[in-house]
C-alpha positions, 0 to 999 in steps of 0.5 A: 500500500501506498504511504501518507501522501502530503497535501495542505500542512501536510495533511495525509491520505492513510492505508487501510490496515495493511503492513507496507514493506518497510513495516509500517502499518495502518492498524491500531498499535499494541498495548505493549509498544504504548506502555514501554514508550508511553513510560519513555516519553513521560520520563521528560515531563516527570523531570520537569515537573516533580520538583517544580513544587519544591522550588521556593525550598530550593532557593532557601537551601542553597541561598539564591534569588527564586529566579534564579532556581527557574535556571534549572528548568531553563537549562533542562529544557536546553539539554533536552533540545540539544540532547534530542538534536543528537540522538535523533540523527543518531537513531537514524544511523545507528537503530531506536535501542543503542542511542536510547539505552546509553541515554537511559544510563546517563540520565539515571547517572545525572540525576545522582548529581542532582540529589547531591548538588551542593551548589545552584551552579552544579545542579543547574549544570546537572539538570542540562545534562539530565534533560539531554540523556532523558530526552532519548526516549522523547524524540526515539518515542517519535521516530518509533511511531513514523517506523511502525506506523502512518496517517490516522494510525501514528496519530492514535498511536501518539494519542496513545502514548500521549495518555500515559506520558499526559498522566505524568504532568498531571501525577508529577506535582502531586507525588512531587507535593507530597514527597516533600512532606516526608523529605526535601527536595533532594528526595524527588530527584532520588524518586527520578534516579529509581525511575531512571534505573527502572526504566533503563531495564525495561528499555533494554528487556522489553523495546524491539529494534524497530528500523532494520539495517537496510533501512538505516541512514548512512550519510554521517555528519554531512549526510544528516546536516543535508537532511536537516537542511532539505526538511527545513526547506519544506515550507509546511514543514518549517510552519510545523515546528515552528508552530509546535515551538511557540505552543510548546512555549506557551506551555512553557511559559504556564509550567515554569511561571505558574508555580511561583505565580500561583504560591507567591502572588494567589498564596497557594499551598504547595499542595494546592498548586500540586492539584491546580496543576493536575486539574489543567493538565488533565485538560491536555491529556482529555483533549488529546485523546478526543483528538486522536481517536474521534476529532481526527476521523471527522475533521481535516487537520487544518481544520483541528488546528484552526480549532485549536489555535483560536482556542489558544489565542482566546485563553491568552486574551482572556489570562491577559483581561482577568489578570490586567484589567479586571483583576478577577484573582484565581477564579478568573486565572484558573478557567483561563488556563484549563482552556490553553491546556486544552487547545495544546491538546490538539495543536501539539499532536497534529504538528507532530503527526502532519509533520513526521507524515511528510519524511520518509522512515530513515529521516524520522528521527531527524525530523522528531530532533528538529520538532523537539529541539524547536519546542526545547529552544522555544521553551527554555527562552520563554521559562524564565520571562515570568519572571523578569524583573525579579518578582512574579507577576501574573500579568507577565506570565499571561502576556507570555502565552498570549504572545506564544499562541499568537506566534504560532497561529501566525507561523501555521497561517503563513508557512502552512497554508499556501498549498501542496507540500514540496516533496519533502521526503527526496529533500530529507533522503538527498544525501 
């Protein structure tokens, strides 16, 4: 059967349901490949979310400004840009296990120096380290899903495993709040060096190699410098990164700013934030799945992401109004964000699925690199302007995502819209 074929923002035509000759398929993933992957991708939301409650005690133990602690997600988001810049080429050489598994090791290595970082400069530089070895299972996650499987099928598939890792956002701060009852925040990266371990041996036990040697990208460093370059070429597929980039630094934006926002000028308890963070990141999880498995098979995806968008850009209007104008405290704030949420739901997974339907499998792990350094770089510069000035301020953070979402429209309305796709996959295989 013929593969996705590329029209609009790369919208794809699907097979049916059976297996091409390369091994990939049109039929609904299985409950093991999404259990192990779906673990893999959320080792990157629960490193960056599990010790956000316990930031201001951070700031405290080792004497430094609270914006300052914001470097260590900065600079974990910079580590998971560069890590997946990597590993995804790397992935494309030299086969999904090899590179995963080394970044497992590494991850579970870096988060020991977390736990006993005496000084901010050496945990900041422990968190770099640790975003880049743990970003393997995030771009490795995509690349997996553009070897198995295509069109609706792949965008199920990351529906799937999105359920799980959307899980970790939502469970992270909770866990996160309450292990900060029973120990300090050393304690959480000691959760996230058990959780590194575990995962490392289920990779290596349990994850198939899922890109056969015939099918393996043999260019070297010039090679895969020439398949980036053709991909950025490709008009759609440029809107698409970045338009996932400046959602993703939207979202960026409401993780690293809510925090301090939420405990500092509503005055929340940590636990109360914990479950404030849940309640919105169930509305990401929620939406996600609604998209993957119902909106999809109803609706173009241009179509979805005008939806989705528009949802954005009126989460912001609405965060900037409650907080700069009418002043309406939490029960205005709170509405607002389950609304953004919500709209990453569709925006982020129908990027992702349009942009890897428009590279051929041995491109993949390139092109799931150049999608998720685009959201890292975009997230790590956006962190800490809700912040700037010192102080936390609300109206800040909400002109932030504001700006992210309208960014992003216009990105997905200028690049993606003109029309049919140049061939992006003999761009991508030049080389």
């Amino acid at each position: 059967m013929p593969g996705p074929t590329a029209g609009p923002a790369g919208e794809t035509s699907t097979a049916s349901t059976t297996r091409t000759g390369s091994g990939r398929t049109g039929t609904a993933p299985g409950r093991a490949t999404v259990a192990v992957l779906g673990g893999l991708v959320a080792l990157g939301p629960l490193t960056t979310d599990l010790y956000l409650p316990g930031l201001p005690t951070i700031a405290g133990d080792l004497a430094v400004e609270p914006a300052a602690v914001q470097l260590t997600l900065t600079f974990s988001m910079f580590g998971v840009a560069a890590g997946q810049l990597i590993l995804g080429p790397l992935s494309d050489r030299f086969g999904r296990r090899p590179p995963l598994l080394v970044g497992l090791v590494v991850y579970t290595v870096a988060s020991v120096v977390c736990v006993f970082a005496p000084t901010l400069p050496v945990l900041v530089a422990a968190r770099f380290v640790q975003g880049a070895a743990g970003a393997a299972g995030l771009v490795i996650g995509r690349a997996v899903a553009r070897d198995r499987f295509q069109g609706i099928a792949m965008l199920r598939f990351l529906a799937s495993v999105s359920l799980i890792s959307g899980l970790a956002p939502i469970l992270a701060p909770l866990v996160g709040a309450q292990l900060l009852r029973v120990t300090s925040w050393r304690g959480t990266f000691g959760a996230l060096t058990a959780l590194g371990l575990l995962l490392s041996l289920v990779a290596f036990a349990a994850l198939r190699e899922t890109l056969p040697p015939a099918d393996r990208h043999r260019g070297g460093l010039a090679g895969t410098l020439r398949t980036m370059g053709g991909l950025l070429g490709n008009l759609p597929f440029l809107g698409l990164v970045l338009t996932s980039a400046f959602a993703f630094g939207s979202l960026f934006g409401y993780i690293s700013g809510s925090s301090v926002v939420l405990q500092h000028v509503y005055h929340v308890s940590p636990q109360t934030y914990s479950l404030l963070f849940g309640v919105n990141s169930l509305a990401i999880v929620a939406v996600t799945q609604l998209n993957g498995r119902v909106l999809a098979r109803r609706y173009t995806p241009g179509a979805l992401m005008l939806a989705g968008l528009g949802a954005a850009i009126a989460a912001g209007v609405a965060l900037l109004l409650v907080t700069a104008v009418w002043d309406f405290g939490l029960p205005g704030v709170c509405p607002a964000l389950f609304v953004l949420m919500g709209s990453l739901g569709v925006i982020l997974p129908n990027t992702a699925a349009q942009a890897l339907s428009l590279v051929p499998p041995q491109a993949a792990g390139s092109a799931s690199a150049l999608l998720g350094t685009g959201n890292f770089v975009c997230g790590a510069v956006v962190a800490p302007l809700s912040s700037l000035g010192g102080s936390p301020s609300a109206v800040l953070l909400a002109t932030v995502v504001l700006v992210c979402a309208l960014l992003a429209a216009v990105c997905y309305l200028a690049l993606c819209r003109r029309g049919p796709a140049p061939d992006a996959a003999a761009a991508a295989s030049a080389g």
